[in-house]
Z-matrix of the N, CA and C atoms (Angstrom, degrees):
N
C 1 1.463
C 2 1.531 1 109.37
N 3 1.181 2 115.63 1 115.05
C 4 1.616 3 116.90 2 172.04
C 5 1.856 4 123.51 3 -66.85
N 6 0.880 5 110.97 4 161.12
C 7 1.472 6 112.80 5 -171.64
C 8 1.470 7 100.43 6 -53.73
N 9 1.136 8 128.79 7 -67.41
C 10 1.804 9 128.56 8 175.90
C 11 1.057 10 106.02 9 -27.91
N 12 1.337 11 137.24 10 -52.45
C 13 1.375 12 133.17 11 -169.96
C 14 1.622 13 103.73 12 -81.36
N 15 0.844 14 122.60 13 -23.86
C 16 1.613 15 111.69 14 170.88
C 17 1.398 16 136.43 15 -88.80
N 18 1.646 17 92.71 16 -18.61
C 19 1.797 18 100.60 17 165.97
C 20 1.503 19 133.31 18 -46.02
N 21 1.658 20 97.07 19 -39.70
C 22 1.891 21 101.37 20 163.03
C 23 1.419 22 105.28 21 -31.81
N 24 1.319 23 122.38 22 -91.76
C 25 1.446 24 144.70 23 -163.73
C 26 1.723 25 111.74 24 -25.03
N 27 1.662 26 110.20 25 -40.35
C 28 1.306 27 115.82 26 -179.70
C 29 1.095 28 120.67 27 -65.18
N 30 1.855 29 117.67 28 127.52
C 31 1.725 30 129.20 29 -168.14
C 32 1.304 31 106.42 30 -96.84
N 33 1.871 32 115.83 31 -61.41
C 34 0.826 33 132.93 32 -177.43
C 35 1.477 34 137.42 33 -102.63
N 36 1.413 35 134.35 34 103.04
C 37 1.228 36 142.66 35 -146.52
C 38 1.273 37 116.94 36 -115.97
N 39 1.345 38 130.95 37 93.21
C 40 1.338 39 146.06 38 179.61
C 41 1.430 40 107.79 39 -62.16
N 42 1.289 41 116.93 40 143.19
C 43 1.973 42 118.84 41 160.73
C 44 1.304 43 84.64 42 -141.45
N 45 1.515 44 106.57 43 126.99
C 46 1.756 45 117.73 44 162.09
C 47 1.305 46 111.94 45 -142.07
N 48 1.437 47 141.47 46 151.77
C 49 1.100 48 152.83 47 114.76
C 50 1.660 49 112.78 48 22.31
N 51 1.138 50 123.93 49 -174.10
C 52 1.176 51 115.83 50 143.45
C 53 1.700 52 126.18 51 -108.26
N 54 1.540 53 94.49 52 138.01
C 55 1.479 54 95.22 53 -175.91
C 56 1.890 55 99.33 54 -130.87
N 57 1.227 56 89.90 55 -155.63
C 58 1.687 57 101.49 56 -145.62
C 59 1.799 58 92.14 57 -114.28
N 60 1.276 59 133.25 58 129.66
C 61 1.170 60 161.38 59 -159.72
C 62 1.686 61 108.89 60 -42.91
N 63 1.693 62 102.50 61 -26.77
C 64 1.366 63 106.55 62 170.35
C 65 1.721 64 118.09 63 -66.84
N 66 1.564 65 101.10 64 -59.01
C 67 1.212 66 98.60 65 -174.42
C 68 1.824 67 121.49 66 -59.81
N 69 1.337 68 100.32 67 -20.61
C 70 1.548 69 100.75 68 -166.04
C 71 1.229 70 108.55 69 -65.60
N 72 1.760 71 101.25 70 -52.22
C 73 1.739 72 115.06 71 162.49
C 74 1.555 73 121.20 72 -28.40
N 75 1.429 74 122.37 73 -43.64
C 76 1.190 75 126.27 74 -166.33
C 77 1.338 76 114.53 75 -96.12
N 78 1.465 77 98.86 76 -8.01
C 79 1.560 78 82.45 77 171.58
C 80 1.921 79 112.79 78 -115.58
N 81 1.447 80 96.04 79 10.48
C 82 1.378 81 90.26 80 163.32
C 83 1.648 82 109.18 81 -104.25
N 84 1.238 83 115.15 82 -14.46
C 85 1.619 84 117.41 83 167.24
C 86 1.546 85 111.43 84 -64.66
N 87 1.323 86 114.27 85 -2.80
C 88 1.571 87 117.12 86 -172.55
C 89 1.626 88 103.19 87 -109.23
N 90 1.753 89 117.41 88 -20.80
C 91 1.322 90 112.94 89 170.92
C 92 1.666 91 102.27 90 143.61
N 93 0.901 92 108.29 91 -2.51
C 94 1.907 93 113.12 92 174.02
C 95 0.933 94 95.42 93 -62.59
N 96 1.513 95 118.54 94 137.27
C 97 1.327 96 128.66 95 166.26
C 98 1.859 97 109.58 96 -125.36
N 99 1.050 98 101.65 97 -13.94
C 100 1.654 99 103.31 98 -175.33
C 101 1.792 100 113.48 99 -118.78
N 102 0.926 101 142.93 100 108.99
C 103 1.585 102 150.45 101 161.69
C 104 1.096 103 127.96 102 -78.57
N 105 1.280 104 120.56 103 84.86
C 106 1.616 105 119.23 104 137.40
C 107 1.308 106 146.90 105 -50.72
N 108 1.512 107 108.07 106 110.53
C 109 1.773 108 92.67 107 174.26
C 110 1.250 109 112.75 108 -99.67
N 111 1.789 110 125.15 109 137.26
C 112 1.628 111 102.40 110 -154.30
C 113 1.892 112 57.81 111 -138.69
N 114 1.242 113 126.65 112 143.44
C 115 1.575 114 140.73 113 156.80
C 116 1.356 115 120.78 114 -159.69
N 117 1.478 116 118.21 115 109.45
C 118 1.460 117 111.01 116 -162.21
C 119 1.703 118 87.20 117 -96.55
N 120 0.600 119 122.85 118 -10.53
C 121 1.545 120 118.99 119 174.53
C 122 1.315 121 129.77 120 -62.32
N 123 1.754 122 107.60 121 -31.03
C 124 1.235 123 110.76 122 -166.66
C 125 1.901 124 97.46 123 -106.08
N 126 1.866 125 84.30 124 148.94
C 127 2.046 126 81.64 125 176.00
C 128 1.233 127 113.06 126 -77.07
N 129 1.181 128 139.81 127 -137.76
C 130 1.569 129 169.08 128 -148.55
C 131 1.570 130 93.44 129 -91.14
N 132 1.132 131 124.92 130 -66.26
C 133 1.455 132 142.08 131 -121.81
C 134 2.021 133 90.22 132 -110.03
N 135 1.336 134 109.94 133 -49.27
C 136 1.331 135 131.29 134 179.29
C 137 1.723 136 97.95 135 -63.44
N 138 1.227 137 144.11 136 -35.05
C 139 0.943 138 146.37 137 -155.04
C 140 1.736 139 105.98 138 -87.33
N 141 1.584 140 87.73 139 -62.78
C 142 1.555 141 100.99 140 -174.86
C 143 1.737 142 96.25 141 -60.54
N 144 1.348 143 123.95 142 -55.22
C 145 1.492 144 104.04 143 161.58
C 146 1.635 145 142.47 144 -33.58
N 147 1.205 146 99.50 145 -31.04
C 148 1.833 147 107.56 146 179.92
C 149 1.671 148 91.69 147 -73.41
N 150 1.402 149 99.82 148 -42.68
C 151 1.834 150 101.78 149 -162.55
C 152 1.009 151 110.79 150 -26.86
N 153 1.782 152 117.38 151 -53.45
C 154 1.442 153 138.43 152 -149.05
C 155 1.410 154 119.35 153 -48.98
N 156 2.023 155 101.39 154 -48.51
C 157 1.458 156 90.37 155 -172.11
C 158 1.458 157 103.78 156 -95.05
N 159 2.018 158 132.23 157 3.19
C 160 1.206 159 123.31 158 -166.08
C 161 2.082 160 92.74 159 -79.59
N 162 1.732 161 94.43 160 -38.10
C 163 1.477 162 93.52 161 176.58
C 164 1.837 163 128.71 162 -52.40
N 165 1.548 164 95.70 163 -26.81
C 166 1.575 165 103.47 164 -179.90
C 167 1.127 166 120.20 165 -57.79
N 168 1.606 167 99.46 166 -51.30
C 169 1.857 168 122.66 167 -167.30
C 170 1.230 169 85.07 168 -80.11
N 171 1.244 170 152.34 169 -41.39
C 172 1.300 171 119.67 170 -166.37
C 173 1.549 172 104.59 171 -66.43
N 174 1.537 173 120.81 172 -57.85
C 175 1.291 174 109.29 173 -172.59
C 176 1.431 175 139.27 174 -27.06
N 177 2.119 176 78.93 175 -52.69
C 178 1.638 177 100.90 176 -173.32
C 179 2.035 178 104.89 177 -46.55
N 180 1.091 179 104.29 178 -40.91
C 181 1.392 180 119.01 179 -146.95
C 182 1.875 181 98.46 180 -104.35
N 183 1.347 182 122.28 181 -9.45
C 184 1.047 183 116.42 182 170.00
C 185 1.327 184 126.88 183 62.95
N 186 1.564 185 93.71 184 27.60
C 187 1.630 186 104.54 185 169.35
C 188 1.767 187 105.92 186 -115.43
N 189 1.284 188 104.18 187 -174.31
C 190 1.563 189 114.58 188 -158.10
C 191 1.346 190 99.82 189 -103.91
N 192 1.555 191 139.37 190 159.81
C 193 1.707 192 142.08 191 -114.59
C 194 1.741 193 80.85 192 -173.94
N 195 1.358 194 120.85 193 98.84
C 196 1.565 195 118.12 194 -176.32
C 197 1.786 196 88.92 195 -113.87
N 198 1.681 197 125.53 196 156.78
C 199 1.091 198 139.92 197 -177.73
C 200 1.733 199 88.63 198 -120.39
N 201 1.452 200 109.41 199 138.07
C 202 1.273 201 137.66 200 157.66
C 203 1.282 202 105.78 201 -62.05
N 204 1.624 203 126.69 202 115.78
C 205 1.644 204 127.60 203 139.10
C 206 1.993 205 109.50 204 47.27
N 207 1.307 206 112.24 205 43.84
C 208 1.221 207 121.94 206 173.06
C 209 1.417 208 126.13 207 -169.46
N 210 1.126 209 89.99 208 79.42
C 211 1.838 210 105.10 209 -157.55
C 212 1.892 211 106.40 210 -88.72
N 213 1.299 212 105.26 211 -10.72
C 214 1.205 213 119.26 212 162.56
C 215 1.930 214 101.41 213 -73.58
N 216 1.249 215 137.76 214 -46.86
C 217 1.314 216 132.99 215 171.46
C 218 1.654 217 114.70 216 -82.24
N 219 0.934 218 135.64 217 26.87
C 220 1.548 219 142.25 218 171.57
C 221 1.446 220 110.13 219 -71.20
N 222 1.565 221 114.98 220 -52.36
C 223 1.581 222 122.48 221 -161.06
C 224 1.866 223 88.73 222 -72.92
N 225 1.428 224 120.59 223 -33.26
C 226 1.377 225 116.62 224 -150.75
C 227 1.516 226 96.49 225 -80.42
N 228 1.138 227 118.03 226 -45.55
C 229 1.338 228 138.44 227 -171.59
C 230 2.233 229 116.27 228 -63.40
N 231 1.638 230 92.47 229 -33.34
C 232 0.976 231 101.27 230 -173.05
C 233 1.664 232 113.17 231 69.24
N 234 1.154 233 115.95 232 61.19
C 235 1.353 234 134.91 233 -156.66
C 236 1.865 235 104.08 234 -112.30
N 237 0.874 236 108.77 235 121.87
C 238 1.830 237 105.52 236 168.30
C 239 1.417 238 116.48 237 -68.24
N 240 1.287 239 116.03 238 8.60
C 241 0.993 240 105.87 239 -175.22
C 242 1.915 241 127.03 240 155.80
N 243 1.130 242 155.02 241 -173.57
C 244 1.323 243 160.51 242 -140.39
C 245 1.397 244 114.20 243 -150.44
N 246 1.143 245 127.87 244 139.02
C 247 1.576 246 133.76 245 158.72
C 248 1.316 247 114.47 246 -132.35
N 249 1.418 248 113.74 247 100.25
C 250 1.575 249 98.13 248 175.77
C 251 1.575 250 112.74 249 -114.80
N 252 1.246 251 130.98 250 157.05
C 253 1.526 252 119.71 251 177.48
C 254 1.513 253 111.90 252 -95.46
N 255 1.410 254 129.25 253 -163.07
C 256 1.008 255 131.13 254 -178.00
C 257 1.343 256 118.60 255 -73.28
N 258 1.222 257 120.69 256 -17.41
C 259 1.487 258 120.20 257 179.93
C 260 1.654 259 102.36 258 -83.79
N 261 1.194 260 118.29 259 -15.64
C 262 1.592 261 118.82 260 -164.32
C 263 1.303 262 108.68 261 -80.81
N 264 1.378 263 103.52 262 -161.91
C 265 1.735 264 109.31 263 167.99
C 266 1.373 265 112.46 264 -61.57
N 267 1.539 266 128.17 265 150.45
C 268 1.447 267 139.11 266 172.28
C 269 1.858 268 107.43 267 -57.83
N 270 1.624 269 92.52 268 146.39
C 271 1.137 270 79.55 269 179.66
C 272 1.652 271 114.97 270 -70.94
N 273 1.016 272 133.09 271 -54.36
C 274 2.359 273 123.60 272 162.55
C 275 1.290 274 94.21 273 -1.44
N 276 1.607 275 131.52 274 -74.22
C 277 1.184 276 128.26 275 -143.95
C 278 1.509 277 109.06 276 -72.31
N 279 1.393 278 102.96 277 -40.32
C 280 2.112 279 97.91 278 163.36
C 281 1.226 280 134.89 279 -30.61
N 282 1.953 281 79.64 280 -74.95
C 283 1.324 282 89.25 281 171.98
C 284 1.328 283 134.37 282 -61.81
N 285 1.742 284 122.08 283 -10.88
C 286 1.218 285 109.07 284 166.41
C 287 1.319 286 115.70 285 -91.75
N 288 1.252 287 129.01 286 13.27
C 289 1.659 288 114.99 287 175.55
C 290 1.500 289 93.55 288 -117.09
N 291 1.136 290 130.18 289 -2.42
C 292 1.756 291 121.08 290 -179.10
C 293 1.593 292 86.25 291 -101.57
N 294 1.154 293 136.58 292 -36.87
C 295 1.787 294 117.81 293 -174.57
C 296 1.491 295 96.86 294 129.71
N 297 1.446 296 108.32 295 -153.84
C 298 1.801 297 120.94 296 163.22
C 299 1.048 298 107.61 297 -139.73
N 300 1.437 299 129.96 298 30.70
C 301 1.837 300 130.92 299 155.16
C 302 1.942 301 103.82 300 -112.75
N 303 1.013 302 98.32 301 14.71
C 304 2.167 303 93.45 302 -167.73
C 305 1.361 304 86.99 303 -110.56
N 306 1.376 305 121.29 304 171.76
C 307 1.752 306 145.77 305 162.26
C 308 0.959 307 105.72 306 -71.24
N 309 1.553 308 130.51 307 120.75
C 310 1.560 309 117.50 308 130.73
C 311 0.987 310 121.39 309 -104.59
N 312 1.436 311 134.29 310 142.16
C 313 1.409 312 125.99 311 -143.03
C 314 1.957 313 90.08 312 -150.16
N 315 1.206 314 100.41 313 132.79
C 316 1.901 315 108.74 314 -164.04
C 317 1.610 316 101.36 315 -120.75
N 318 1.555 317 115.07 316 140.75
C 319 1.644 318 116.49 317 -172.87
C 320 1.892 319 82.49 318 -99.45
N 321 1.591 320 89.93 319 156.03
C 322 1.814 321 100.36 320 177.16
C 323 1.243 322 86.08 321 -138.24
N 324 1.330 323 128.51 322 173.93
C 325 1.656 324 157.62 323 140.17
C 326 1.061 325 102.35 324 -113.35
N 327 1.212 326 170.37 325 -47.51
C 328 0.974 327 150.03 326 -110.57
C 329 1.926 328 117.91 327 -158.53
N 330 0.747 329 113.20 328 128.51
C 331 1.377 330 109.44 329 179.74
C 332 1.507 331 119.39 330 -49.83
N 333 0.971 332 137.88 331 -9.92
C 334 1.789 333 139.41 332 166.69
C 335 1.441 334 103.67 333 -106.52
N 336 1.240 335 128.43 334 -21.51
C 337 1.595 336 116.82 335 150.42
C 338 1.505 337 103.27 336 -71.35
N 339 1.069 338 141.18 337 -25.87
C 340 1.473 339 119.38 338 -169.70
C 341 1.545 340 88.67 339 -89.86
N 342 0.814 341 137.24 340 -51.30
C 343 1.509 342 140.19 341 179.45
C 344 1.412 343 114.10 342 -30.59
N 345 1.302 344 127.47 343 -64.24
C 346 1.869 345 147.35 344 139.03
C 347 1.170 346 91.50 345 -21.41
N 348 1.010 347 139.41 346 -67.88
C 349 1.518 348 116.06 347 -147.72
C 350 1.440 349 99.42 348 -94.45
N 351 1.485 350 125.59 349 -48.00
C 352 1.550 351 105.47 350 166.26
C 353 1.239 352 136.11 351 -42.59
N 354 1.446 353 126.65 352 -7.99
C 355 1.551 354 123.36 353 175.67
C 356 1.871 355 100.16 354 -134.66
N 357 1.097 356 93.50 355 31.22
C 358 1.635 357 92.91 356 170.00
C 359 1.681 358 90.10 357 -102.79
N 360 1.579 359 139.49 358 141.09
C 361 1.524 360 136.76 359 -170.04
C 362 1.885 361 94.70 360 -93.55
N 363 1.658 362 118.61 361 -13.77
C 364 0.854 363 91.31 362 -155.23
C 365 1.877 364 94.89 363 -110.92
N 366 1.128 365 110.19 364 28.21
C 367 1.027 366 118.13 365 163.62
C 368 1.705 367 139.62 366 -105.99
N 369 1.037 368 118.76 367 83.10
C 370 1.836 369 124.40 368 -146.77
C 371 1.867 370 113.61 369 -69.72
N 372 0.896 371 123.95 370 -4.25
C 373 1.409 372 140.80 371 176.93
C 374 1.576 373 114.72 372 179.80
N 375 1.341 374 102.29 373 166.16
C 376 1.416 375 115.97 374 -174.89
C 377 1.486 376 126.46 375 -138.48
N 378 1.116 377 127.40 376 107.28
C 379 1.915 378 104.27 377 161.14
C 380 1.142 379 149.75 378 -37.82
N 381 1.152 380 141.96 379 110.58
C 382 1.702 381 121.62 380 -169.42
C 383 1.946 382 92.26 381 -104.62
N 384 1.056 383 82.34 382 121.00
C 385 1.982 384 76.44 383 165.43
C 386 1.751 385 105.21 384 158.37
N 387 1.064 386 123.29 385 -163.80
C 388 1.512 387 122.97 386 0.72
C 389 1.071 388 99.47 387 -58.73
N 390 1.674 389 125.36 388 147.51
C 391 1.712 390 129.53 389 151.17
C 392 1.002 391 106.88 390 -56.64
N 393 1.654 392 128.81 391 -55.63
C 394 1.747 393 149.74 392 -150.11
C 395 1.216 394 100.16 393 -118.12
N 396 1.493 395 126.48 394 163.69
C 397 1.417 396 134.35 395 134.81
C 398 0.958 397 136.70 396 -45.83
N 399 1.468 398 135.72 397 105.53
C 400 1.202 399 127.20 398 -162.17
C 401 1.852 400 108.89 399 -135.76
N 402 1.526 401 119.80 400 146.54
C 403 1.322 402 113.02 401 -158.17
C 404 1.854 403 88.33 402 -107.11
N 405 1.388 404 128.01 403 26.33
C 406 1.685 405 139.81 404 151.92
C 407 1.672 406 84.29 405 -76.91
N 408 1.176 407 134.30 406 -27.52
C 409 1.552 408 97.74 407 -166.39
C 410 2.061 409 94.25 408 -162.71
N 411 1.718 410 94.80 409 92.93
C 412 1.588 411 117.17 410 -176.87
C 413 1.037 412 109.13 411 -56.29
N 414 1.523 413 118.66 412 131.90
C 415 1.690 414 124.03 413 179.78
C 416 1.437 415 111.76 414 66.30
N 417 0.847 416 126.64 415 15.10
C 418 1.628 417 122.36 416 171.63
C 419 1.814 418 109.15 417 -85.95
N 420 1.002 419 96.99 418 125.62
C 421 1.733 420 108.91 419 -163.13
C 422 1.775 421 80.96 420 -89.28
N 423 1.478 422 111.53 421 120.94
C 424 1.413 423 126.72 422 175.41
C 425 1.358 424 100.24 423 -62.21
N 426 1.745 425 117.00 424 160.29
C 427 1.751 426 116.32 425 -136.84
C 428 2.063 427 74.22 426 -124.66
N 429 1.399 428 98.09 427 -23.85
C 430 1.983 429 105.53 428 -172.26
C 431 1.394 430 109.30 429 80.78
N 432 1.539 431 102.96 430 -167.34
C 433 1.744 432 128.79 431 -163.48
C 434 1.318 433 65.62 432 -87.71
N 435 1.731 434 149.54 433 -103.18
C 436 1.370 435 130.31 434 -141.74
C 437 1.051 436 116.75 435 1.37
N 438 1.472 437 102.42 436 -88.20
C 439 1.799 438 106.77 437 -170.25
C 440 1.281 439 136.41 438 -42.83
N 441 1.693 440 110.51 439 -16.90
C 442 1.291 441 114.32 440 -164.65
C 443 1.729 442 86.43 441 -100.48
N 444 1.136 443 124.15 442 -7.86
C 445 1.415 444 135.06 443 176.38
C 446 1.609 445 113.23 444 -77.93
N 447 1.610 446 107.01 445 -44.41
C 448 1.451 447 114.36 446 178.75
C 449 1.982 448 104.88 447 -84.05
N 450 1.151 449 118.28 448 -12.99
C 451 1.610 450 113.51 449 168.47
C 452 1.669 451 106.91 450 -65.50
N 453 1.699 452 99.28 451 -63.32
C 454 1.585 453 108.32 452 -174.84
C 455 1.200 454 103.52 453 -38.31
N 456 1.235 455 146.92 454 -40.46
C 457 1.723 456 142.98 455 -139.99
C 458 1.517 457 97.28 456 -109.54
N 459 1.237 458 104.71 457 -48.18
C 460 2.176 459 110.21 458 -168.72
C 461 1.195 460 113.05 459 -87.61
N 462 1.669 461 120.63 460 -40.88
C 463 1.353 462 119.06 461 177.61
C 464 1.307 463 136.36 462 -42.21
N 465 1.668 464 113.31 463 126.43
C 466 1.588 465 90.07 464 145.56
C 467 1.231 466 127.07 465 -140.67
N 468 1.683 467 126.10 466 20.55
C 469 0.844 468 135.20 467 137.83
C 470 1.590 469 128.97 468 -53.63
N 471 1.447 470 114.85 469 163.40
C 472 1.387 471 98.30 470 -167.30
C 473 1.590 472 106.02 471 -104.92
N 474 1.524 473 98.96 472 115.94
C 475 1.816 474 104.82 473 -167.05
C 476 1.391 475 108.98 474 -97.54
N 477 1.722 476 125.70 475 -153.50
C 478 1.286 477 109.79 476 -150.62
C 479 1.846 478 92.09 477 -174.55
N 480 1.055 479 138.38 478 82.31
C 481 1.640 480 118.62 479 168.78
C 482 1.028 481 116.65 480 -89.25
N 483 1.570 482 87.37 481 145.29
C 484 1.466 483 142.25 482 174.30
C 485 0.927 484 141.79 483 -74.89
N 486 1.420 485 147.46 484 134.58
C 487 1.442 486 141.90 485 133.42
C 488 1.855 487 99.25 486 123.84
N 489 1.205 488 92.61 487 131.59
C 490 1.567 489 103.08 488 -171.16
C 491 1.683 490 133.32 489 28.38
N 492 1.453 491 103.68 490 35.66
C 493 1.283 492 116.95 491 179.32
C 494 1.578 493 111.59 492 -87.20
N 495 1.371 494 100.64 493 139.64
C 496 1.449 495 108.49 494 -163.94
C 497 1.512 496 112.22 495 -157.92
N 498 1.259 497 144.80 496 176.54
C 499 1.141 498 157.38 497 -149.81
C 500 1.631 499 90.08 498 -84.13
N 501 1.141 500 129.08 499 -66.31
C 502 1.657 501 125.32 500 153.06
C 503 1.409 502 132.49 501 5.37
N 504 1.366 503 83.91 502 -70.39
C 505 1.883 504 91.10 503 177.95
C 506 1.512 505 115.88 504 -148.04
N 507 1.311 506 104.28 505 39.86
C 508 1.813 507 119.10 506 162.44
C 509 1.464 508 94.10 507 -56.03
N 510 1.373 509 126.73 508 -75.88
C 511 1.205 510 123.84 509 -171.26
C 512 1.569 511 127.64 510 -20.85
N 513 1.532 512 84.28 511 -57.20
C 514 1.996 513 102.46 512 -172.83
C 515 1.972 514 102.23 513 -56.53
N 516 1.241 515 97.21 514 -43.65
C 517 1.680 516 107.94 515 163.81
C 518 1.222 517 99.67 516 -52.13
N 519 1.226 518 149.46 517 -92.57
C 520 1.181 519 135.66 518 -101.63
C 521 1.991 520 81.64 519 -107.68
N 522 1.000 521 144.00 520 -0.08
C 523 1.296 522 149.85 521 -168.20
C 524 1.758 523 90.23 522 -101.75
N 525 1.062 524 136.78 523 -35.24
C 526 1.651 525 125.79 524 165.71
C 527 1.295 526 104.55 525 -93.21
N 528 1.950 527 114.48 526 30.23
C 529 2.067 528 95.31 527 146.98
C 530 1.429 529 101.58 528 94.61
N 531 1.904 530 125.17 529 -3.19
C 532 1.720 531 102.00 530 167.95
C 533 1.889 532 101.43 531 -89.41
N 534 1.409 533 87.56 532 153.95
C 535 1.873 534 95.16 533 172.06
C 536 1.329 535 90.32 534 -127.87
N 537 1.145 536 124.62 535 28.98
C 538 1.399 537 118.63 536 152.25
C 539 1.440 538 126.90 537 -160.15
N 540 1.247 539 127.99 538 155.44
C 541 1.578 540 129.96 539 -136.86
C 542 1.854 541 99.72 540 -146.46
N 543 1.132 542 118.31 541 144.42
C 544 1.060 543 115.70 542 160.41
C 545 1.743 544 109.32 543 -132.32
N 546 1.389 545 101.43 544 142.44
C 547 1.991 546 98.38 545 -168.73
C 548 1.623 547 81.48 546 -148.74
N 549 1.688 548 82.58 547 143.70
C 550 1.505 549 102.20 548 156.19
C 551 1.374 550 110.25 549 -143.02
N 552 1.015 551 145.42 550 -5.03
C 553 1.524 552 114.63 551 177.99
C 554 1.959 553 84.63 552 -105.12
N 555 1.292 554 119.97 553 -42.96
C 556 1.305 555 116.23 554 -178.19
C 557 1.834 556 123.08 555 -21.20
N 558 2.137 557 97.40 556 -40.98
C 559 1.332 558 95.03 557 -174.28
C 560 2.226 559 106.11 558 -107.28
N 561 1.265 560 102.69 559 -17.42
C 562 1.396 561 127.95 560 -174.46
C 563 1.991 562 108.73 561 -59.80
N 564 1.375 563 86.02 562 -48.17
C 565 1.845 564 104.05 563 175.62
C 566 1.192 565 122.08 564 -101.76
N 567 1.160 566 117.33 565 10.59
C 568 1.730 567 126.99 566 171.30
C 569 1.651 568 111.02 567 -76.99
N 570 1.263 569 119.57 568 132.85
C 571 0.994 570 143.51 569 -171.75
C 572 1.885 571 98.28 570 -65.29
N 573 1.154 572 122.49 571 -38.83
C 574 1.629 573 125.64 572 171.77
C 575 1.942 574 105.98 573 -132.40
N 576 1.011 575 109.64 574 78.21
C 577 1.757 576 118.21 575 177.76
C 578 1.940 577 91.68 576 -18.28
N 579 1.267 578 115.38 577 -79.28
C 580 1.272 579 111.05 578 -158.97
C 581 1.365 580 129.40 579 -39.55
N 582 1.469 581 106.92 580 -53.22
C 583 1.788 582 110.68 581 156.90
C 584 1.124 583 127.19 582 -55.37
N 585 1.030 584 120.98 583 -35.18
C 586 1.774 585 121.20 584 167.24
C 587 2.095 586 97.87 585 -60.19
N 588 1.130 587 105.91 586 -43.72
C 589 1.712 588 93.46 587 -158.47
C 590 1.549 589 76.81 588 -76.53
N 591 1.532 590 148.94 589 -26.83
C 592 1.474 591 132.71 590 -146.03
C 593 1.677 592 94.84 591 -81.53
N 594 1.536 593 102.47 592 -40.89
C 595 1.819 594 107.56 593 -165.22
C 596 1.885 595 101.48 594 -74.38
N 597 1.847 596 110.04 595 -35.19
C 598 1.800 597 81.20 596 178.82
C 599 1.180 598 121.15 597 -97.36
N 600 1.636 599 106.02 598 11.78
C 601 1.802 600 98.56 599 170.77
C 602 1.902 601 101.87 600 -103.03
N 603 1.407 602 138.13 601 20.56
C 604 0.930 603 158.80 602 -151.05
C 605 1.980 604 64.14 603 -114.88
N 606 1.549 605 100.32 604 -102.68
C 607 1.247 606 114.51 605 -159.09
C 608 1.824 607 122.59 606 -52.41
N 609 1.241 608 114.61 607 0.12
C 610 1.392 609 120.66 608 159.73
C 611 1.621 610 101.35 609 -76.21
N 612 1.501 611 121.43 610 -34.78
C 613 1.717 612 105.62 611 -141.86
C 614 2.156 613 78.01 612 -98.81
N 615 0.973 614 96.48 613 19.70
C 616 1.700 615 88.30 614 -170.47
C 617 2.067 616 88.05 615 -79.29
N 618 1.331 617 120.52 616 133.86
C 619 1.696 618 112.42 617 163.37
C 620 1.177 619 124.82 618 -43.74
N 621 1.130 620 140.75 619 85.20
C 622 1.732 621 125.94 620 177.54
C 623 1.725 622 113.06 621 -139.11
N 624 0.862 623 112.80 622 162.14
C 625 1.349 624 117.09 623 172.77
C 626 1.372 625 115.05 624 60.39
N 627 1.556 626 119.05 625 173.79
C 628 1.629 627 120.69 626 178.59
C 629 1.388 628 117.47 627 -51.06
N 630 1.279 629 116.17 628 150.24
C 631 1.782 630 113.80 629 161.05
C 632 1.130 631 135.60 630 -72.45
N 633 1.295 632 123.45 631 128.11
C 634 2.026 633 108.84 632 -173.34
C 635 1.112 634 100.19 633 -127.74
N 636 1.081 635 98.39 634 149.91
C 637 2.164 636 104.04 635 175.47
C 638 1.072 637 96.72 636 -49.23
């Protein structure tokens, strides 16, 4: 099964920094199934280094290994795949340097960006958000529960909300219809990564809200 075909399945979607082989472990032993490495800090060389141990833990753990906005470093990294947002490279241009078996995966705000990317083929999931305010992404005017309301209903690609989701108000999310979440400081600043990922993939798998592919 190639990575495209397995992106459906993914609930819970990590973006971190780079960290150290313990924490990654623990927060997919808690229910992460998807990895982002997003580090604007690190160059070329620093990157494909972080890859190493996000690529391990994913294996070990049999979840999926996504690269931040550098789809030119995917093959090096050994990456399943790409996320770029709207300011980044187009999605054509991803997908032609990641192949047609890898992820490319596109951020929206807005309901006619999610729209674009739901009938673009070469786009395999999407972000809807920010829901919240979040200081991962300065000046971004939060998109709200709407949007994650207008995915549940129009979608049929398999999308993902965003933006200041947390143990707080996962629920209120997942009650307008997402079954899938992406968090980073939620699992990044937790005092034990794994319980934080155990309690919001707990509260995704709870029944609520509309159904979405």
């Amino acid at each position: 099964m190639t990575p495209r075909e397995r992106i459906a399945s993914a609930r819970l979607y990590l973006v971190s920094e780079s960290r150290d082989r313990a924490f990654l472990d623990a927060a997919l032993r808690g229910g992460v199934d998807l990895l982002q490495l997003r580090d604007k800090a690190l160059d070329d060389a620093g990157i494909v280094a972080a890859a190493r141990d996000f690529r391990a833990a994913a294996d070990a753990a049999g979840a999926l290994f996504i690269l931040n906005d550098r789809p030119d470093l995917v093959a090096a990294c050994g990456a399943d795949g790409v996320h770029v947002g709207q300011e980044d490279a187009g999605v054509a241009a991803a997908r032609a340097a990641v192949g047609p078996d890898r992820i490319v995966g596109r951020s929206t705000h807005a309901p006619d960006q999610g729209a674009a990317a739901d009938a673009d083929p070469d786009v395999d999931y999407f972000a809807v958000g920010p829901v919240h305010a979040t200081p991962t992404k300065p000046g971004r005017v939060p998109a709200g529960l709407e949007y994650v309301s207008w995915a549940a209903s129009h979608a049929m690609t398999p999308w993902f909300a965003i933006g200041g989701i947390d143990a707080g108000n996962v629920r209120e999310v997942a009650a307008r219809g997402a079954r899938r979440i992406v968090v980073v400081r939620a699992i990044t600043q937790a005092d034990d990564a794994e319980a934080a990922a155990r309690a919001l993939r707990g509260a995704l798998e709870v029944p609520v809200g509309a159904a979405q592919p």
